[in-house]
N, C-alpha and C positions, 0 to 999 in steps of 0.2 A: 504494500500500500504506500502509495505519496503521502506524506505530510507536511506543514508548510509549520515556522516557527508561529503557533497560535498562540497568545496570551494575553487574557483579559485580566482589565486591572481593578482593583477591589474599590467600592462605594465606601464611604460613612467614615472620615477617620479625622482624627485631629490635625495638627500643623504636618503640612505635609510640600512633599516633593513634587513641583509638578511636572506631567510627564511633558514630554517636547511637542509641544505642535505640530496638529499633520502635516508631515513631508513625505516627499516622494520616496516612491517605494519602490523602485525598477521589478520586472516581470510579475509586478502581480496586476495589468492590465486583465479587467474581467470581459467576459463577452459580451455582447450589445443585446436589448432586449428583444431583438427580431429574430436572435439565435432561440426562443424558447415561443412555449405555446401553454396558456393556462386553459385546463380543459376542468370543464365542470364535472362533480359527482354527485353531487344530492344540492337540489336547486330549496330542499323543503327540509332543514335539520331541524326544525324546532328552533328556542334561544339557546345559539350556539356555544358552548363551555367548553369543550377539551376534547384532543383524540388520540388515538394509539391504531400505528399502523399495524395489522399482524405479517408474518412472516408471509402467508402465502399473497400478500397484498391487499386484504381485504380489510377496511377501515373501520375502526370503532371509534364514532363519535356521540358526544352525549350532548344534550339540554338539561337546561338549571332547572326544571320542570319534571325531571325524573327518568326521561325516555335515554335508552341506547340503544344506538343505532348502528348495523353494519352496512358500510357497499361492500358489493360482491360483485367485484369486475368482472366476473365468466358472465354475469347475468346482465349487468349493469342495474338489478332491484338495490334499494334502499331497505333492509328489514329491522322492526324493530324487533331488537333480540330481550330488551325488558323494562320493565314500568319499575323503580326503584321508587316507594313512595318517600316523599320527603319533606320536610318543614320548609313556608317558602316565604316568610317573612323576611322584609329588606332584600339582603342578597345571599339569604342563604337557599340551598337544594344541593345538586350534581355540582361538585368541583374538579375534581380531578378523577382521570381514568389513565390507567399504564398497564402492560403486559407483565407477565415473569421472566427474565432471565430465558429460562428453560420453559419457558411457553409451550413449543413444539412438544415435550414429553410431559408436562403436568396440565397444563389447560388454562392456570389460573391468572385471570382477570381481578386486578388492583382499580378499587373505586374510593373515593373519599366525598363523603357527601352528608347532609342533615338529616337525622332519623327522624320520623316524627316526633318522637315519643307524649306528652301531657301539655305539651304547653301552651296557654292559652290564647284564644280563637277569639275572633271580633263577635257576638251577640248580635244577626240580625236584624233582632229585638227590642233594641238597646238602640234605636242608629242616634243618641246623639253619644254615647260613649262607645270607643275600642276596645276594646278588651283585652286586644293583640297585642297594642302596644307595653309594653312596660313603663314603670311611672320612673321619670327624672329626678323625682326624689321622694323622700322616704326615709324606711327601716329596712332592715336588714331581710324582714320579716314579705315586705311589700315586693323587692324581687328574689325572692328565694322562687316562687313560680318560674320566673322566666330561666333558671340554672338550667342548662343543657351541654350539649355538645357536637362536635363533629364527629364522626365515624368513620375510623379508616379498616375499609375490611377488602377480602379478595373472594370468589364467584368463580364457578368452573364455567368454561365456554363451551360448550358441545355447539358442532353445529353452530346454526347463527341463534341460539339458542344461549343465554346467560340466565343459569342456575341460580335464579335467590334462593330457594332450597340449601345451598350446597355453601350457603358464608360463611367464612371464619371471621371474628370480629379480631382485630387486632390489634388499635389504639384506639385510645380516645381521646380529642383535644376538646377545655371546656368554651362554651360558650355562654355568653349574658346574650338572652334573645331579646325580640321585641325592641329593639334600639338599631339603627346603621353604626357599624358598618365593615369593610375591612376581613370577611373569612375565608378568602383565595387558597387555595391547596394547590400544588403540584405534586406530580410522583413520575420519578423518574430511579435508574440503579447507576449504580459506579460498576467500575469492573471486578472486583469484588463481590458483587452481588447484593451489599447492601441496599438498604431500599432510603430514599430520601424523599422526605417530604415539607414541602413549604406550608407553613401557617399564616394569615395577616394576625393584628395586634386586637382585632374585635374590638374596637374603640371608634366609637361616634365623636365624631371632628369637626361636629356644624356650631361648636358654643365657645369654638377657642379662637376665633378671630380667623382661620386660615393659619395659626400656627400650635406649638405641640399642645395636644391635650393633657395636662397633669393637673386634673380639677380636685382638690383631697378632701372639699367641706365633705362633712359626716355624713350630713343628710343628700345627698347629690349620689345618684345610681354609679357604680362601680365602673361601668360602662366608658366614663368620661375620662377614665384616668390610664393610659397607657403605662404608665408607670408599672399597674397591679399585672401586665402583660407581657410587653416587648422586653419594658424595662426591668424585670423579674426574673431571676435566674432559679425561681423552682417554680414556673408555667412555661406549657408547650403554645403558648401562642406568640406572634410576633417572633418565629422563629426559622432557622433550617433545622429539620430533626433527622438523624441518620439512628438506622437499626437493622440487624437482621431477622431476617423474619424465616422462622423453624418450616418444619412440614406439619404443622400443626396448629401453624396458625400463630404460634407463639411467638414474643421476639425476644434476641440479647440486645446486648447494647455492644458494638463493636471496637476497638481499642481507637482512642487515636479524638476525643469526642472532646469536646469546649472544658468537661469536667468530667474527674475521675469517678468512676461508682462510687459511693459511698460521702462525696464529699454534703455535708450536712447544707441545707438547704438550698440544692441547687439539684432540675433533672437532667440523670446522665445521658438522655438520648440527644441532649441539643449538642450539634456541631456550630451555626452561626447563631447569633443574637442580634438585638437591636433592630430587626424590621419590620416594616409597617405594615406594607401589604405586597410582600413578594409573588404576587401572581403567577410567574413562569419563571422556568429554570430549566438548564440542562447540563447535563454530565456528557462533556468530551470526551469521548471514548476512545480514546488515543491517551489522553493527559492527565484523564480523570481529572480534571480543572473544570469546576461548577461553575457556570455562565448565568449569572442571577440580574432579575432587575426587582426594582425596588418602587414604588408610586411609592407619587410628590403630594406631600400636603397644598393646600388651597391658597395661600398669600401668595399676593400678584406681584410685592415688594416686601423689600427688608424694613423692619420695622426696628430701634433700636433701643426698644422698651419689652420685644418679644420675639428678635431673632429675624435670622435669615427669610426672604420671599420662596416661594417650592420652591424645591430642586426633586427632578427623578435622578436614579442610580442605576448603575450596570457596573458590574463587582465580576470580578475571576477570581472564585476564592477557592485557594490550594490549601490552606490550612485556616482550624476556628480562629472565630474570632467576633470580635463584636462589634457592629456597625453601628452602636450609637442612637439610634430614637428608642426614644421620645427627648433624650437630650444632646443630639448632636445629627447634624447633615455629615461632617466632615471633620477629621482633628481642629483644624480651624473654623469649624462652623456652628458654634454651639448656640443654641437656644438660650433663651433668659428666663430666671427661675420665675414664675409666677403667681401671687395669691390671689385665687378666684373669690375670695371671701374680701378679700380689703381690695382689688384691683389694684395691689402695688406690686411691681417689679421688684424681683431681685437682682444678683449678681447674674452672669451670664455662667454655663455650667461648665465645669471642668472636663474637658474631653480626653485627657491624657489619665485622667482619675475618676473619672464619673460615681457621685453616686447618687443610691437611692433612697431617701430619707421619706417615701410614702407610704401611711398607716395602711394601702392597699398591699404594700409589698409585703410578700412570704418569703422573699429572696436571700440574698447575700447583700448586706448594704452597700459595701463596695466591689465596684462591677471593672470587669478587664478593659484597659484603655481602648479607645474607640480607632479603628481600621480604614483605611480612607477607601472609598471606589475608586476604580478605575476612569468611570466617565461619571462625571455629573452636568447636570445642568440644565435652566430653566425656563421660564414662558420665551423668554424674552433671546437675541442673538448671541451664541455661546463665541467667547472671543476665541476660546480653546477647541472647540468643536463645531466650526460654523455650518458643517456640511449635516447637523441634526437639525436646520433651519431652525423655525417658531412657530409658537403654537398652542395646543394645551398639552399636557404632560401624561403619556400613559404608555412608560415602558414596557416591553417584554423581552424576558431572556428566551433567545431562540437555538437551534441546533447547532453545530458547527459540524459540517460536511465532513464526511469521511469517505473519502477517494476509492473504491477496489479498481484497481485495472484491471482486472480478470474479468470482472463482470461485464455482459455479455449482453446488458440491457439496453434498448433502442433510445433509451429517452433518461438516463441518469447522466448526473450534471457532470459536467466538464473537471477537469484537474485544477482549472485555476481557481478554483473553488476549497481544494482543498484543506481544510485545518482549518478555512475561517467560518469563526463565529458568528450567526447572522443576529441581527439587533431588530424586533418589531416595533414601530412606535402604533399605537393602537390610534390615538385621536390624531395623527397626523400622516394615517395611510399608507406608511412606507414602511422599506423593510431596507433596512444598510446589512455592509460587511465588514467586520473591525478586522485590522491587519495586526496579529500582536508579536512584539519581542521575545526575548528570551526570558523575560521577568514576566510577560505577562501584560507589558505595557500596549496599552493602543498605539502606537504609529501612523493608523494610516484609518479612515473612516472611506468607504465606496456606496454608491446606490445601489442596490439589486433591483433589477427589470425595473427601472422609474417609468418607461412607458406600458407594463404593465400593470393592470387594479389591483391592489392588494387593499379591501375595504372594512376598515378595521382589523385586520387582524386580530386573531384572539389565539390560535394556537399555533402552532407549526414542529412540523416533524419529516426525517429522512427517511423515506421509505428503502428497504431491502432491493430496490430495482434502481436507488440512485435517486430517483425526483422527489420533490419537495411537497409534502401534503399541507393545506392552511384550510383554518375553518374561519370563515370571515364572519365577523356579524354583524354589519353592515351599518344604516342611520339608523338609529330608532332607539327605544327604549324597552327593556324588558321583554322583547317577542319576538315571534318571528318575523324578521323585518327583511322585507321585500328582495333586499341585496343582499340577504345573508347567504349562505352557501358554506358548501365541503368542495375545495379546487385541489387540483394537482399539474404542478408547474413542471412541465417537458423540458431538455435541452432537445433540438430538433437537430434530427442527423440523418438529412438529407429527405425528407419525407415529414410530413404534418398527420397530426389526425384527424378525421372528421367533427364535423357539428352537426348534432344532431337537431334538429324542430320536433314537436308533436303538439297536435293540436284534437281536443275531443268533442263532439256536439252530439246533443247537449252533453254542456258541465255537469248536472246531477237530476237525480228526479227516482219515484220508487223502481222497484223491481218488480218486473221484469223490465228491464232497463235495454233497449238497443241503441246505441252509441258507435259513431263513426268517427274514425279517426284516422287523422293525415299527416304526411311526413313533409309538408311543403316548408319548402324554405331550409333544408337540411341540404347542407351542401359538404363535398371536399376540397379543402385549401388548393391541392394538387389536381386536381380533377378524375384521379382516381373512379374506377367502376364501385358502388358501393353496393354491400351486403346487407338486407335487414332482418333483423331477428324480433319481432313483438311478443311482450308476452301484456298478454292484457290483463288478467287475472293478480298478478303479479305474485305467482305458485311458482316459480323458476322454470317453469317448461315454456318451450316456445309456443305461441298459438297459429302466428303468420310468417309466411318470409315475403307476404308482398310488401311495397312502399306504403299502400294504403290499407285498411281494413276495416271491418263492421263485425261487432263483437255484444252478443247480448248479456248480462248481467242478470241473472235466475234467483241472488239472495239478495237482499241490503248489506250493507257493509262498506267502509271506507277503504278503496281502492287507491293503487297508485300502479295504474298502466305503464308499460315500461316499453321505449323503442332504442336498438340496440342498432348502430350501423356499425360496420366492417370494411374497411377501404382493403385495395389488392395487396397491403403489405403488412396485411393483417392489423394494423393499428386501428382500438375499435373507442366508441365513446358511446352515450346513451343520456338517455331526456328523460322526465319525467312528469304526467298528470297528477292533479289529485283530485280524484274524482269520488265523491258521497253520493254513493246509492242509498237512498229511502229516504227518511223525514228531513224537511230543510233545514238548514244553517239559520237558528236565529237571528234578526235582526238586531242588532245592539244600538243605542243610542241614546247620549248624552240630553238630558232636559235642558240642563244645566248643572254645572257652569258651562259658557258658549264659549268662542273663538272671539276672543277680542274684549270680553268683560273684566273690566276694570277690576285690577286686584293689588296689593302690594304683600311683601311676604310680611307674615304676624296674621294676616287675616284667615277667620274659621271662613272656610269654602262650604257653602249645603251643596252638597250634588243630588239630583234626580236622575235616573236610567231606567230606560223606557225599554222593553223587548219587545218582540214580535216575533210571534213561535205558531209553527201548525201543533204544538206538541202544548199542553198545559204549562202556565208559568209560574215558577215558583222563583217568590225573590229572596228564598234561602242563600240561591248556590249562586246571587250576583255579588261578585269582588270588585271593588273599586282599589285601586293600589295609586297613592299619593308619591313621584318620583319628581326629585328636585330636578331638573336636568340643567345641567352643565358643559358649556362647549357641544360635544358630541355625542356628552356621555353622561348618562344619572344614576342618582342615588336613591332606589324603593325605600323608603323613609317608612311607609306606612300601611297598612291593607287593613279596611273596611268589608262585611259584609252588608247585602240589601240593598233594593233598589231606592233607598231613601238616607243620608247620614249626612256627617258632614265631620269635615277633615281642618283642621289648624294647622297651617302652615307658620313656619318661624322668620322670626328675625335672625338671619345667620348674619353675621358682621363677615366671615371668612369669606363667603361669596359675594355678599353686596357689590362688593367691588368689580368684580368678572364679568364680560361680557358672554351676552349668550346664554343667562343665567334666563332658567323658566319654570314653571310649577307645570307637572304633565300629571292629567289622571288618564287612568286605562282601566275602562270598565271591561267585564268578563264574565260569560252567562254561557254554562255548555248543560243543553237539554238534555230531559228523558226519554227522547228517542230511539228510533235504532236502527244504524246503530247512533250514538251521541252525537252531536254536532255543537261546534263552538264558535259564539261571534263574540266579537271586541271591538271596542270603538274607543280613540284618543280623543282626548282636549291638550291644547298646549296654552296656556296663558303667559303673558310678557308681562313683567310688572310694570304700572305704570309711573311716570316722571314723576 
């Protein structure tokens, strides 16, 4: 195998060295984006969270809603292989999904996600109070309800078939429900085997200005204070935690970890500390150097009563260590100690000594000096990094290419790709290539395909065949939004693949259902003779090999027709319907609030939602979910049941300032039909001047 000198360099640390300014970098000239072809795979993922390609190619991705999903390129169907039911408050459900090591011979499938389990539901009964929400202040006694957790367990895969039957439950990291925000999981292995997983800090960050949350009054939810998390060195949250995990489900803790077994208040499973909300990460499989990024708290500027303006982080961390929040960006970038009870400032925090003096902490009080990243940097143009442009801030750690020459596959990326790292920024569309030293240092920052969409990005992973799988999630909030997708980026060697169209009429109606369906508008780049394979059923067997077909529907049930073309060089790709047979898709719709009614944030919103069902309406099962949204991106703050309530929205000082700042609800009503069917309907309101 080629490898190229990769090295990323570490986020969060005190007075630090800075690395040299991108310079030129002889022969790592990348190829142009006309050398590659992004070819779609599932046009309809649900809201897109995470994927794991498997060995034979077929892709496992999931929705924060519970669904996992395989493609299955022999067929080109989308199945889903299981409904994981989960807690969907704020942002928690489906977080993370990874394979085994040894996949191929044990089977099992790694999930991290929110259990139901007791915790309390909007009433609605009740619609002028939530239920859901947890109270901002209080006893101890008033959120002991919301105490939960995330679940990290593994599921045998048979088939496209994932066994909830067959879980071993393996960790648990706690959660304070019922508040935003911050519970992002990754799972990825070292070469080693260990299993690695990213936790966020679980800490609501709408009451600290845009900077660190460390709220300690008494009565104030736990929730406010990162300190009782990141900054805690005996909780698994705001962390990287490394373990092996037995044939039994079980784990050790493996030598080498931030802290020894045994040392008195502190868990030996963490390898890093101090982060917020580590969303993605990956393990170089070459260097075993963990490719980590890090989201930016919300201040637009430095403030010097309360610290630094954001910064996002991307860290290459080769050994523990501690990056510093809730009280440090960088060795030199430390926060100011803050009393939320008197609004007086203290001294700014010691980054090379940090400690933690909060009545939330279980920890150690003095915590390991803080670790710098490798990149950092903010809304605004980085003098040090100008080729990450501007924008809002929504790091991801992404893969770094591993070259086989041997491999034999028509469409795996090129050499010059080799050993590097790719970097996603999620609210700013693109996807770079960090060139690093032998330390690990960035040198050299590249575009990947700039004239190809990468639209949101949310995951990314190298498949076994060389190319690049991404799960986009597109504009929107919380759903399945229109540009979301599962793509997979080709290098092109000498031949492209098809694009497929399909179109069905009618789109839905009962059963006995006759439905005609065209391949117009499917063409080959190359002009190739093309093959069709339909399966309308969507059972994996073929139904047609004409271009066109007429196909009747005998039960109700929610279909996804599948058209499968085949160009002469065998490169094949496939499209997808969704088509509901039997009772219709509800009508959803907002009474109010409208588009354009005058609101400022602090103000209680009544919302009304109106359905329209052939199916009896029950305004049990309507959920209203209150999401701040922000630049491109929000925060589910809050969820309502009932066609009748009303939601209070805050004065957050942290965003006030932000442009692009907007209150979104999204009502959600799925019938008793059958089979079930689900409508949705937004509102976006602008605050006014």
């Amino acid at each position: 195998m080629l490898r190229r000198l990769a090295v990323l360099t570490i986020a969060g640390a005190a007075a630090l060295v800075a690395p040299s300014v991108a310079a030129a970098h002889p022969g790592h000239d990348l190829p142009p984006s006309s050398d590659f072809q992004k070819v779609t795979l599932d046009d309809f993922p649900g809201e897109p969270i995470a994927l794991a390609v498997l060995p034979d190619r077929r892709v496992l991705h999931t929705a924060r809603t519970g669904e996992v999903r395989i493609h299955e390129p022999s067929t080109g169907r989308n199945v889903l292989a299981a409904k994981i039911p989960v807690y969907l408050h704020d942002e928690e459900g489906v977080q993370g999904i990874a394979i085994d090591p040894d996949f191929q011979h044990n089977r099992w499938v790694y999930v991290y996600y929110s259990p139901v389990l007791n915790t309390p539901t909007d009433d609605p009964a009740t619609p002028g109070v939530n239920e859901g929400d947890a109270p901002s202040e209080g006893t101890a006694a008033d959120f002991a309800p919301f105490k939960g957790h995330l679940q990290l367990s593994r599921f045998k895969l048979y088939g496209n078939t994932l066994k909830l039957n067959t879980e071993q439950k393996i960790l648990q990291v706690p959660t304070d429900r019922g508040q935003c925000c911050h519970v992002g999981g990754k799972i990825d292995f070292d070469r080693a085997g260990n299993l690695l997983l990213s936790t966020g800090d679980d800490s609501n960050p709408f009451f600290s200005s845009g900077y660190t949350p460390i709220d300690e009054r008494a009565n104030r939810n736990p929730v406010f204070d990162a300190q009782r998390s990141s900054g805690n060195t005996n909780d698994l949250r705001g962390k990287l935690l490394r373990i092996k995990v037995g044939h039994n489900g079980r784990y050790t803790v493996p030598k080498g970890n931030l802290f020894r077994p045994g040392t008195p208040k502190t868990k030996p499973e963490i390898y890093a500390m101090g982060l917020r909300n580590p969303f993605r990460f990956t393990v170089d499989p070459d260097t075993n150097v963990i490719y980590m990024a890090d989201y930016s708290p919300d201040a637009q500027n430095p403030n010097p009563a309360r610290g630094p303006a954001g910064h996002g982080r991307w860290m290459a961390i080769d050994k523990p260590a501690n990056y510093g929040w809730p009280y440090c960006v960088a060795p030199d970038m430390p926060y100011v100690d803050f009393d939320f009870a008197t609004e007086v400032s203290g001294a700014p925090f010691n980054c090379a000594a940090p400690v933690n003096e909060s009545p939330n902490n279980t920890g150690l009080r003095n915590l390991p000096p803080v670790e710098r990243a490798e990149v950092i940097y903010s809304y605004g143009a980085s003098a040090q990094w100008p080729e990450l442009g501007t924008g809002g801030i929504g790091p991801m750690g992404g893969p770094a290419y591993d070259y086989n020459r041997w491999s034999r596959s028509p469409i795996k990326w090129p050499a010059e790709y080799d050993g590097l790292p790719l970097f996603a920024e999620w609210t700013r569309d693109y996807v770079k290539a960090f060139h690093l030293d032998r330390r690990n240092q960035v040198t050299q920052i590249d575009p990947v395909l700039p004239e190809l969409v990468f639209d949101n990005p949310m995951d990314l992973e190298f498949g076994p065949d060389g190319a690049l799988y991404v799960l986009e999630y597109g504009d929107g909030y919380f759903a399945e939004n229109p540009d979301a997708q599962l793509s997979r980026f080709d290098f092109v060697r000498g031949n492209r693949t098809p694009i497929p169209r399909i179109t069905a009429t009618p789109a839905s109606g009962e059963a006995p259902l006759t439905v005609s369906f065209s391949s117009a508008g499917t063409v080959d780049p190359d002009g190739d003779a093309l093959r069709y394979a339909w399966d309308f059923d969507a059972d994996g067997r073929v139904d047609s090999r004409q271009p066109n077909g007429t196909y009747t529907f005998t039960e109700n049930g929610n279909y996804r027709p599948v058209l499968k073309v085949t160009d002469s060089t065998g490169r094949s790709a496939s499209a997808e319907v969704i088509l509901p047979v039997g009772t219709l898709a509800p009508a959803v719709e907002f009474v109010t609030p409208v588009e354009g009614q005058p609101f400022q944030f602090g103000d209680t919103v009544n919302y009304e939602v109106q359905v329209t069902d052939d199916q009896p309406v029950d305004c049990a099962r309507v959920t209203v979910t209150y999401i701040l949204g922000h630049a491109e991106h929000g925060h589910p703050l809050s969820t309502s049941a009932g066609c009748t309530g009303s939601i209070t929205t805050f004065v957050d000082p942290g965003h006030a300032g932000a442009e692009g700042l907007t209150a979104v609800f999204v009502a959600s009503y799925t019938d008793t039909g059958t089979p079930p069917q689900t409508g949705t309907a937004e509102v976006v309101l602008e605050p006014t001047e």
